[in-house]
C-alpha positions in Angstrom: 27.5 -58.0 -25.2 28.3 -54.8 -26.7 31.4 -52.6 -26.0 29.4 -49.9 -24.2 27.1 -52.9 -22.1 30.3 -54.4 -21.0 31.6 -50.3 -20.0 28.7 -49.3 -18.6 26.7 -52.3 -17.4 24.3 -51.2 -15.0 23.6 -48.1 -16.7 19.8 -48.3 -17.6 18.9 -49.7 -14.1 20.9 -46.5 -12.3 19.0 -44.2 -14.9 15.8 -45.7 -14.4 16.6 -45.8 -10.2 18.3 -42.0 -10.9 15.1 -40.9 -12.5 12.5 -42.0 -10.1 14.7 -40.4 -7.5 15.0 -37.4 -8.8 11.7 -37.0 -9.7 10.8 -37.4 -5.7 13.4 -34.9 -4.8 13.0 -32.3 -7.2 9.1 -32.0 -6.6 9.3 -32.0 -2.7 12.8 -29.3 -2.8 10.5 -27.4 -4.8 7.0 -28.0 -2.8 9.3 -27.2 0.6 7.5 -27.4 3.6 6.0 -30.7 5.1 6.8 -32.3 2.3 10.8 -31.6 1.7 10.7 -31.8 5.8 9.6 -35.6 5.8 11.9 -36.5 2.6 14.6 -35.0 4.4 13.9 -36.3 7.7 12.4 -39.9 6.5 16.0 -40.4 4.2 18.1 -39.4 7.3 16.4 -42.2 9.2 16.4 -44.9 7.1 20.4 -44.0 6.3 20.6 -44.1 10.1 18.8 -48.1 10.1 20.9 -48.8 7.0 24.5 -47.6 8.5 23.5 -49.6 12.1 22.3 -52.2 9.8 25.6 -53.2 8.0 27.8 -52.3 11.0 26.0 -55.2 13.6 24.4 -57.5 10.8 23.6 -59.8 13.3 21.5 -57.6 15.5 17.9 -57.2 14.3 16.4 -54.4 16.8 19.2 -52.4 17.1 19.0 -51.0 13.9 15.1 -50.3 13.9 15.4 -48.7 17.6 18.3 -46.2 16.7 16.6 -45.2 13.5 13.3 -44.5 15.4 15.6 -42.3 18.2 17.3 -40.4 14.9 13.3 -39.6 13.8 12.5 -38.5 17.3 15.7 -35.9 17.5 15.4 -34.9 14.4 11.3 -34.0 14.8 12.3 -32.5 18.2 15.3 -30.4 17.0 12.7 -28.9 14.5 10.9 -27.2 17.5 13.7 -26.0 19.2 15.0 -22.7 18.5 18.9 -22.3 17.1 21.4 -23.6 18.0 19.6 -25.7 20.8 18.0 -27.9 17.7 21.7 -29.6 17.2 21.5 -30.8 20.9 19.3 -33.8 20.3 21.0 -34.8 16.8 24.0 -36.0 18.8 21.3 -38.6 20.9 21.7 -41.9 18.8 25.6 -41.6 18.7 25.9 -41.4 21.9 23.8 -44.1 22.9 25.7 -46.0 20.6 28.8 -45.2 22.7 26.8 -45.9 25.8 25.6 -49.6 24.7 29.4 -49.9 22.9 27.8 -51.0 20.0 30.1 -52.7 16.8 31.7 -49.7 15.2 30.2 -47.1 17.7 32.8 -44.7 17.2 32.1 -44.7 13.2 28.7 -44.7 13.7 28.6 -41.9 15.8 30.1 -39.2 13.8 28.8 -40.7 10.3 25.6 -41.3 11.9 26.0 -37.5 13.6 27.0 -36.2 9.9 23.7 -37.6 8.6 21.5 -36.0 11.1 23.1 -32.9 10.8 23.2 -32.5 7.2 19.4 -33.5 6.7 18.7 -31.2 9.5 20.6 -27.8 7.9 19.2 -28.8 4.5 15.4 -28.5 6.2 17.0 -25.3 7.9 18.7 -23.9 4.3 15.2 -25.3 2.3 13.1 -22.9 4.4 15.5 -19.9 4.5 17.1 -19.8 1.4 14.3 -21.0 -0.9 14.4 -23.7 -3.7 17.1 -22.8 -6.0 19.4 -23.1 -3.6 18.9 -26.6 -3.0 18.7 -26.7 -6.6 21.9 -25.6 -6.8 23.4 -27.8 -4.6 21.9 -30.9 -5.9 23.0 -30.3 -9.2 26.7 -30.0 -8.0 26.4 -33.3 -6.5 24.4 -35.1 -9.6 26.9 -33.5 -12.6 29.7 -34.7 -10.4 28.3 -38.2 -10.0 28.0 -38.5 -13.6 30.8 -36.7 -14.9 32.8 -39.0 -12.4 30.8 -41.8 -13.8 31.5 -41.7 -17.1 35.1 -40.1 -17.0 36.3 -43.0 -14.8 34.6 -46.0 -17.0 35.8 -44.1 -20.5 39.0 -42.5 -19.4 40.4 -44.9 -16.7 43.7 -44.4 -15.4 45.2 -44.1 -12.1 43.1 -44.6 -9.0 42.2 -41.5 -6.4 42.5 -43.7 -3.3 42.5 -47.6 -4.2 42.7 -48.8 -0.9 39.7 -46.9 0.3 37.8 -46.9 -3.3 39.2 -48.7 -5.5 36.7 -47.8 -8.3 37.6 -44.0 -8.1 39.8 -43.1 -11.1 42.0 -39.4 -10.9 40.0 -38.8 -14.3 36.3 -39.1 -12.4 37.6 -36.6 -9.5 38.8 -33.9 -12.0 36.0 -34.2 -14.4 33.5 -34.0 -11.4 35.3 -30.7 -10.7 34.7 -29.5 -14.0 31.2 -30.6 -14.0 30.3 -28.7 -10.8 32.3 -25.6 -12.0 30.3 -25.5 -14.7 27.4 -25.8 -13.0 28.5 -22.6 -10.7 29.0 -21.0 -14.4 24.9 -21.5 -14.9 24.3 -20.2 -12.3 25.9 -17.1 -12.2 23.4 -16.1 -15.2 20.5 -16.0 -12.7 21.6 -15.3 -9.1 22.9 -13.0 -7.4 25.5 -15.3 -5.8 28.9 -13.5 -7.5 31.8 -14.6 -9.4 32.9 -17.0 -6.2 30.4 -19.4 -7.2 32.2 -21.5 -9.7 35.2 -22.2 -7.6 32.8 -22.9 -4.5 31.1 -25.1 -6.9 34.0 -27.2 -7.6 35.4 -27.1 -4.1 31.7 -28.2 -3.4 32.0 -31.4 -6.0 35.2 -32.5 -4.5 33.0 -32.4 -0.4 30.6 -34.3 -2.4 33.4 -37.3 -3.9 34.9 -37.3 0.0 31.4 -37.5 1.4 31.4 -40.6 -1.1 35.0 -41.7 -0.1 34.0 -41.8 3.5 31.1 -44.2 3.3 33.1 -46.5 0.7 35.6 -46.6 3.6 32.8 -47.5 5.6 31.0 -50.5 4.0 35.1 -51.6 3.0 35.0 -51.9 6.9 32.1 -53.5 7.5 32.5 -56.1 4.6 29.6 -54.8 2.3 29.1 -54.0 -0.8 26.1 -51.8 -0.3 24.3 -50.2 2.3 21.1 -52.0 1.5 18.9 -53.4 -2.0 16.6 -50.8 -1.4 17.4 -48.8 -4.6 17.6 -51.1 -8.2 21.2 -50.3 -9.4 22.2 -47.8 -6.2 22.1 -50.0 -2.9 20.5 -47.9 -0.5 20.1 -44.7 0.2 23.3 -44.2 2.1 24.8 -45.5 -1.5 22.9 -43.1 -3.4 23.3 -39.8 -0.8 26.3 -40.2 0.7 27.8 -37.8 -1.8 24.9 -35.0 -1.0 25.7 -35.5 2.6 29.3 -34.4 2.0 28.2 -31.4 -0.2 25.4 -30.4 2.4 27.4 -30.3 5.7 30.6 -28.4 3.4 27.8 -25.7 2.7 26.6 -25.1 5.6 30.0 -24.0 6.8 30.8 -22.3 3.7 27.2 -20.5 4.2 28.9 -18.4 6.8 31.3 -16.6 5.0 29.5 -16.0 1.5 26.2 -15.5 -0.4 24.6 -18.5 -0.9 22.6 -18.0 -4.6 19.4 -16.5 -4.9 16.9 -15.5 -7.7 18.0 -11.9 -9.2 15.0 -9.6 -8.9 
């Protein structure tokens, strides 16, 4: 085994995983419509079956009949004008409470969090257009992989070992960097303003807690994953859990400054 195999050993099947994946998400954030509306929606629910999944292991319906309540509130918020569309996003949380399920406290507010966020990305998708998305996604992917490679080459101390222990000081910073730069691109074709590379960066670092709190999460529950439902990622909880973090941190930030748009 070579020096960069034993560093980096499941590279190829995260690039080939990353690369499908992207593919799918870049064609439907830029097709918008029905088509970035069922991504969005159809990830949310299978996160929600994959967070009730590894929270009650033992409990087989559970899991499918909170996912199909997170579809249903999330298809009926879309038809409901603002802000009465966040109403039924709080439904499988709260039945979770109700039935006290395993963890229903966690699974409430991450399960909420998930909702939310794929509910104001369909809300941001169709009001802001596709380079916003673009935008974001990129702060969230250059992070991932500037982390990635900065922790595994670099090493040193760890962000937060007892919550994940793989997170190195050098990954968070050079995430930052990453996304910062990215808000430099940017700046050469929207109209967004000088703000956006420190937004970006303060984005990146939503998007590494966003991951923190889902590591915390499976540490909890005794997993190593969400699911297998991804070669090289887990599930999907494993592979958006940062882009949850950096989608709920803009939506706040979205009300008090210019999100980017196409100049001209």
């Amino acid at each position: 085994m070579t020096a960069a195999a034993g560093r980096f050993p499941d590279l190829a099947t995260r690039l080939g995983s990353g690369a499908v994946l992207a593919g799918i998400g870049i064609a439907a954030i830029w097709a918008g419509g029905l088509w970035f509306e069922g991504l969005a929606v159809g990830a949310a629910t299978v996160m929600i079956w994959e967070l009730a999944r590894m929270q009650a292991p033992g409990d087989r319906a559970g899991p499918y009949a909170l996912a199909a309540l997170a579809l249903a509130a999330l298809v009926v918020s879309h038809f409901l004008p603002r802000p009465w569309g966040l109403v039924p996003l709080f439904a499988p949380g709260l039945v979770a409470l109700a039935l006290r399920r395993p963890e229903a406290v966690i699974f409430a507010a991450y399960g909420t969090a998930v909702l939310l966020a794929s509910h104001g990305l369909v809300a941001f998708r169709a009001e802001y257009g596709g380079l916003w998305l673009s935008w974001l996604v990129a702060v969230v992917v250059v992070t991932d992989i500037a982390g990635y490679f900065a922790g595994r080459l670099i090493g040193g101390p760890k962000f937060w070992p007892r919550v994940s222990p793989k997170k190195t000081w050098a990954g968070i910073v050079a995430g930052w960097v990453g996304g910062a730069l990215v808000g430099f691109a940017f700046l050469g074709f929207t109209t967004a303003g000088r703000d956006l590379p420190w937004i970006s960066a303060a984005l990146s670092f939503a998007s590494q807690l966003g991951d923190i709190a889902e590591s915390a999460i499976k540490r909890r529950a005794g997993v190593k994953d969400a699911s297998q439902l991804i070669p090289g990622h887990g599930g999907l909880l494993d592979r958006f859990d940062a882009l949850l973090g950096g989608a709920l941190f803009m939506l706040v930030v979205s009300f008090f400054v210019v999100v980017p748009v196409a100049r001209g």
